[in-house]
N, C-alpha and C positions, 0 to 999 in steps of 0.2 A: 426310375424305380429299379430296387436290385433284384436278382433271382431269388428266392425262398434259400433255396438250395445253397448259395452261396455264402448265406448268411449263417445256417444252418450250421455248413462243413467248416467254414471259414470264417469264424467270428473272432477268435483272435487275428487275424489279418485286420477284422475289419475295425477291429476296435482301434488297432495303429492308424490306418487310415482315418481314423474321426479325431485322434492324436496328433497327426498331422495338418489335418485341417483344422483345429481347432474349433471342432465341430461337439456339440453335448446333443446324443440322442438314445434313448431309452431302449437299448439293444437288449438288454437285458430282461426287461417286459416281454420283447419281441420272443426273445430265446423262451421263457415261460409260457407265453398264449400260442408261441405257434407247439411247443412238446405236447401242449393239453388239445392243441387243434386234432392233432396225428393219432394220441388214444383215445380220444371223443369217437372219430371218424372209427378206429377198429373196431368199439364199440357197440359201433348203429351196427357195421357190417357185420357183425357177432351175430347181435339179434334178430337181423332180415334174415342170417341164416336159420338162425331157431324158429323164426315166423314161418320160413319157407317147410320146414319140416314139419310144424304143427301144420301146417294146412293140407301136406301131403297127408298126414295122419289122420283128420280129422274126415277128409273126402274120403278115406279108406272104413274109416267107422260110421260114416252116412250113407255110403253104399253097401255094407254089409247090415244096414237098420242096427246099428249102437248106439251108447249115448256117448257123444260127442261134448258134452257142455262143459266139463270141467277143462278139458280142451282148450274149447273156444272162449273160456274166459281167461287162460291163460295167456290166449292170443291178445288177447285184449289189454290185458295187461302192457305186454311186451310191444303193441302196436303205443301204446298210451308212452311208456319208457325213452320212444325211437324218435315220437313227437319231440319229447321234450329234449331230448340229446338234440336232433334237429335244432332245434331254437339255441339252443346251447351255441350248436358250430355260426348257427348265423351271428349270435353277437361277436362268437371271437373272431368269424373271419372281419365281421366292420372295425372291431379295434384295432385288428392287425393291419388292415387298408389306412385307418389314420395315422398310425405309426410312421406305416412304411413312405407317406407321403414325404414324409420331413428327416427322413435319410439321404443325407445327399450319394453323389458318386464318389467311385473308388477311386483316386490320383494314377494315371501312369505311372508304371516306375520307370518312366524319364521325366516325372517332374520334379525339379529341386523343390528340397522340403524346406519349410520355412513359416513362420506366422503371419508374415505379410511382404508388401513389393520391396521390401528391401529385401529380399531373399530370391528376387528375379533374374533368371539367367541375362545377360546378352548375346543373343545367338548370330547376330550381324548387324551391318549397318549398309547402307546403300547413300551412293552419293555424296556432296562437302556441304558443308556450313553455309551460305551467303555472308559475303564479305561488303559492308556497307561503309562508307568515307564518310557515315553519318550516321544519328543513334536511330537504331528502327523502333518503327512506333508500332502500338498495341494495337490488334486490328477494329477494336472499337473508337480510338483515336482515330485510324483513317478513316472509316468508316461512316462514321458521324462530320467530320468532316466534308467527305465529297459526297453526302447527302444521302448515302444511300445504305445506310444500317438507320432507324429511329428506334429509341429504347423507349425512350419518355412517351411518344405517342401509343407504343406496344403496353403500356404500363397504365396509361389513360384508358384504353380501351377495354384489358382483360386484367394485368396485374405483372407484377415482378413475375423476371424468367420468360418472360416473351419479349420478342424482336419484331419488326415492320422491316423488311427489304424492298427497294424500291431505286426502280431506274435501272440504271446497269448493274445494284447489287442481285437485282431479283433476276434480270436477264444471264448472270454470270452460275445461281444459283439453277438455273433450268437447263445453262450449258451442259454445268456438270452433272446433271441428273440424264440427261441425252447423253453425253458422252461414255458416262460408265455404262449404260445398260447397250448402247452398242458395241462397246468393246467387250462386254462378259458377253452377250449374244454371237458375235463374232466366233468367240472361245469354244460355242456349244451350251451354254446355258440357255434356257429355255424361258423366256421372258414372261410373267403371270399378272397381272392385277387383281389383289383382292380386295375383301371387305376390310374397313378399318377398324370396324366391331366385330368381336368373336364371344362365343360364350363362354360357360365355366369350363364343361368339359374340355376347349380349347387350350386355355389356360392352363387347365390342370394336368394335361398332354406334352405340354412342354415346360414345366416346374412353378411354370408363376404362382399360380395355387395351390396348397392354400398360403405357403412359408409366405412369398412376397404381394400379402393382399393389399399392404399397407403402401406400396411405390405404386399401384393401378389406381387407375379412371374408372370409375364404374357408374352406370350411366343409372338414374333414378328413375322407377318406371315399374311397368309388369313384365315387360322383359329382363332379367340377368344377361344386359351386356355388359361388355368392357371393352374401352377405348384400348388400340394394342400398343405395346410399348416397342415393338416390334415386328418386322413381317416374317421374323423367323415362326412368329406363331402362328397364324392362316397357313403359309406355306407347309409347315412340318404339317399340320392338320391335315393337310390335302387328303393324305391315307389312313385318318386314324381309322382302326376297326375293319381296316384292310388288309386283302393278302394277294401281296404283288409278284409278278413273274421272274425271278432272278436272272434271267438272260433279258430284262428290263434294265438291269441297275449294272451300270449308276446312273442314277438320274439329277440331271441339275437343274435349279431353277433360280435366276435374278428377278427383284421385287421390288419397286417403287412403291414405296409408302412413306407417310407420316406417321410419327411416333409419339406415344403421352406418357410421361412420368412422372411421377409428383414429386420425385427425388427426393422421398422421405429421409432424414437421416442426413443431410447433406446440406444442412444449415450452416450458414457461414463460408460455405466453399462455392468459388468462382461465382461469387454473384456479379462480375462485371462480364460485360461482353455474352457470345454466343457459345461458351463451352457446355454449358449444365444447365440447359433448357427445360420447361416442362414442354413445350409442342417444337421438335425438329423434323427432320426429313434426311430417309434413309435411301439407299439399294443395297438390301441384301441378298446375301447367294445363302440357297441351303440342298444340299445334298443327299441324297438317298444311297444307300451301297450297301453293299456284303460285308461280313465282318472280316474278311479276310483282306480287303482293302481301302481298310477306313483310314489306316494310317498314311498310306500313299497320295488318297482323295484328299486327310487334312494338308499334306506338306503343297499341294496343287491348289485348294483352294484359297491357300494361304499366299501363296504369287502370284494367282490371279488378285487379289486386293492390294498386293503391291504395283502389280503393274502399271496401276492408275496411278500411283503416287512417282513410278519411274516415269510415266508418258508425261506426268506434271513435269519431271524433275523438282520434285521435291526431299528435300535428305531426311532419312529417317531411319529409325532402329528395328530388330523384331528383338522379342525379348519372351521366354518363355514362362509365364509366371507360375510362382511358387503353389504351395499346397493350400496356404493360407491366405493367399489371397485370388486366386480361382472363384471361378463361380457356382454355386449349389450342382448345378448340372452336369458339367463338365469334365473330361476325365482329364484333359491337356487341354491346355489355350493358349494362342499365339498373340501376344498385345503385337501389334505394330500401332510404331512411335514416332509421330514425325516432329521435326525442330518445328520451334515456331519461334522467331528472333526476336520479335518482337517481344515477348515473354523470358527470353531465354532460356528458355526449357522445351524438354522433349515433353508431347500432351500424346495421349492415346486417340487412333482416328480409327483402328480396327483391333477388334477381338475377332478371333478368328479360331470356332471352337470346336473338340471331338467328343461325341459324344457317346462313343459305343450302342450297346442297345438301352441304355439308359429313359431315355427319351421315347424308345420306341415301344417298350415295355408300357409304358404309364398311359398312352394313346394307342397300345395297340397294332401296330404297324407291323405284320408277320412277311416274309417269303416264301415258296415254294420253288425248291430245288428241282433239277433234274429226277434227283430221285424219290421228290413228291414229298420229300421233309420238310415240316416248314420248320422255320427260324426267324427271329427277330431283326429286323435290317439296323443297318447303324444310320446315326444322322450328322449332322455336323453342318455349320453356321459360321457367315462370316461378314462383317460388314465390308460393301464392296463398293464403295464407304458413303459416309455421312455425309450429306450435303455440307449443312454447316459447318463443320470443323474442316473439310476440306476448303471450303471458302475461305476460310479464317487463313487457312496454311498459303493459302496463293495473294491472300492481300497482304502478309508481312514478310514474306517471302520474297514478292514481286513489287514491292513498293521503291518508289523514286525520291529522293531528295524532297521534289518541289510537293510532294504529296500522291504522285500520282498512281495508277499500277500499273504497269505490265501484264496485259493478258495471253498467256500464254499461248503457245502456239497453234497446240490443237486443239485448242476451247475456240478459235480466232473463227472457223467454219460455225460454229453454233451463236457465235459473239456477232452475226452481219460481216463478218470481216474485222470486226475493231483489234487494232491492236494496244490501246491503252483505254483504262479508267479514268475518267478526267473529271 
């Protein structure tokens, strides 16, 4: 959510920024309910002060025995007028809350503008290509081969978009899930398990609702849950409606969870293999800090989620994506891109995202400074990554001629020692 204010002084800014994003949203309504918000409200305070003067008058003609009544029905009046302005500002302020809901963020301006990933910077690369004296296979071809990806079974049981791991897929699968959350604990992240249900106001805290109701799980019942699509959302929640100590922050946290998607909208794309699941498993990092160094916290959280792809050695790209293809929330985002040979293509394994106070506006999450000001903290997210796509990146990455894989070196402690897939 944006500032009032912002929108207010800077609506032409913001309108370019919805230009850029290729965004259509009704700023213009906004600009009209909030002008009529502002003289509504001078208004009531107009006539509280007239009310406040008839009652001085009126105490002054009942202790002097007057008659007061023409008065007191004026008060009346003017009490009746302040009702109804009242009611007045309560509808405009609920219009202007649904509004503002479906306003996305403002882009950095260091984000290249653009309508979509072709207009994605490359901002590095790390590490070489794998070089194979043979064609690499897709990691659903290895997979299903050495027994330990089943789709079909996955497919019997719930439906398309789910996977069954099993054997050393499932055991390689828990490596890397141990592995990353000791190396970001290592780092100083602060390791949490939450619930994998949150409610609306959760959701609605960190943007999913109401814009993205249609990609959520929502559970049927007399409770309003929703299965999360990520643990950026519990995590960010932690503080909503909170006001935290700023000689606190920053504050990090890494998060094992599982993730639900329905992946509305995404028919036809990667239906083979583990890319575009509806149930995966994540660790994410998401960060708490001052605004004055969010931008330092995004560049840091963003090499912490390489780092695991360096301790893979896995080669991979960052790339900073454009204005139009960013996400609702976000003001910069870091895709890291790792090769996957088997595909021959770069696939996305982390977003890794700023969020100013964006996010912390909408859930509420304030600071108190030294000098007892408060202010909005910023938040920022980053997957520190994906079980399954990094899985995916170490079986076609590490695969052998005869089929087999190579289990990397520091998965080998979490692996029993193994050092191959067999």
């Amino acid at each position: 959510m944006l500032a009032r204010e912002y929108l207010r002084e800077h609506a032409d800014d913001y309108r370019l920024a919805l230009k850029n994003r290729g965004a259509s949203v009704d700023i213009e309504r906004f600009l009209e309910l909030d002008s009529e918000r502002r003289r509504t409200i001078a208004q009531v305070e107009q006539l509280k002060a007239q009310r406040n003067a008839a009652s001085q008058e009126i105490a002054t003609l009942k202790k002097n025995k007057e008659d007061a009544s023409s008065q007191i029905e004026a008060m009346k009046r003017v009490g009746d007028e302040i009702k109804e302005l009242d009611g007045r500002i309560a509808q405009i302020e609920e219009e202007l809350n649904n509004l503002e809901l479906y306003f996305p963020n403002v882009p950095d301006a260091s984000v290249p503008v653009g309508p979509d990933e072709t207009h994605n910077r490359v901002e590095r690369t790390w590490g070489d290509k794998p070089q194979f004296p043979f064609t690499a296979k897709a990691h659903w071809d290895l997979g299903e081969a050495l027994g330990i990806i089943d789709f079909d079974r996955a497919t019997k049981i719930t439906g398309a978009r789910f996977a069954i791991l099993s054997g050393a897929g499932a055991q390689l699968s828990r490596a890397l899930m141990s592995f990353m959350l000791d190396t970001h604990t290592s780092k100083g992240y602060r390791e949490i398990l939450t619930p994998f249900m949150v409610n609306a106001d959760s959701m609605r805290g960190t943007g999913q609702l109401p814009k993205f109701e249609e990609d959520l799980f929502k559970l049927a019942g007399e409770k309003q849950y929703y299965l999360i699509p990520t643990a950026e959302v519990p995590v960010t929640n932690l503080y909503r409606d909170e006001i935290l100590d700023a000689a606190t922050l920053t504050q990090s946290f890494c998060s094992y969870s599982p993730c639900f998607r329905s992946e509305a909208g995404s028919y036809g794309k990667d239906t083979r293999g583990l890319i575009r699941q509806h149930q995966f498993e994540k660790v994410e990092l998401v960060k708490f800090t001052l605004p004055e160094n969010s931008r330092d916290e995004h560049e840091g959280l963003t090499a912490d989620a390489e780092a695991i792809l360096q301790a893979l050695n896995l080669h991979y790209r960052v790339v900073t994506l454009s204005s139009g293809d960013m996400g609702f929330t976000s003001a910069k985002t870091y895709d890291i891109e790792v090769w996957l040979p088997g595909q021959e293509a770069y696939r996305e394994i982390s977003s890794c995202s700023n969020f100013l106070d964006f996010q912390a506006r909408r859930a509420n999450i304030r600071y108190r400074g030294a000098d007892k000001k408060l202010g909005f903290v910023h938040t920022l997210n980053g997957s520190g990554l994906p079980l399954g796509r990094t899985l995916i990146a170490v079986l076609e990455n590490y695969q052998r001629e005869d089929g087999s894989i190579e289990v990397p070196v520091v998965l080998r402690p979490y692996m029993k020692g193994a050092a191959s897939i067999t």
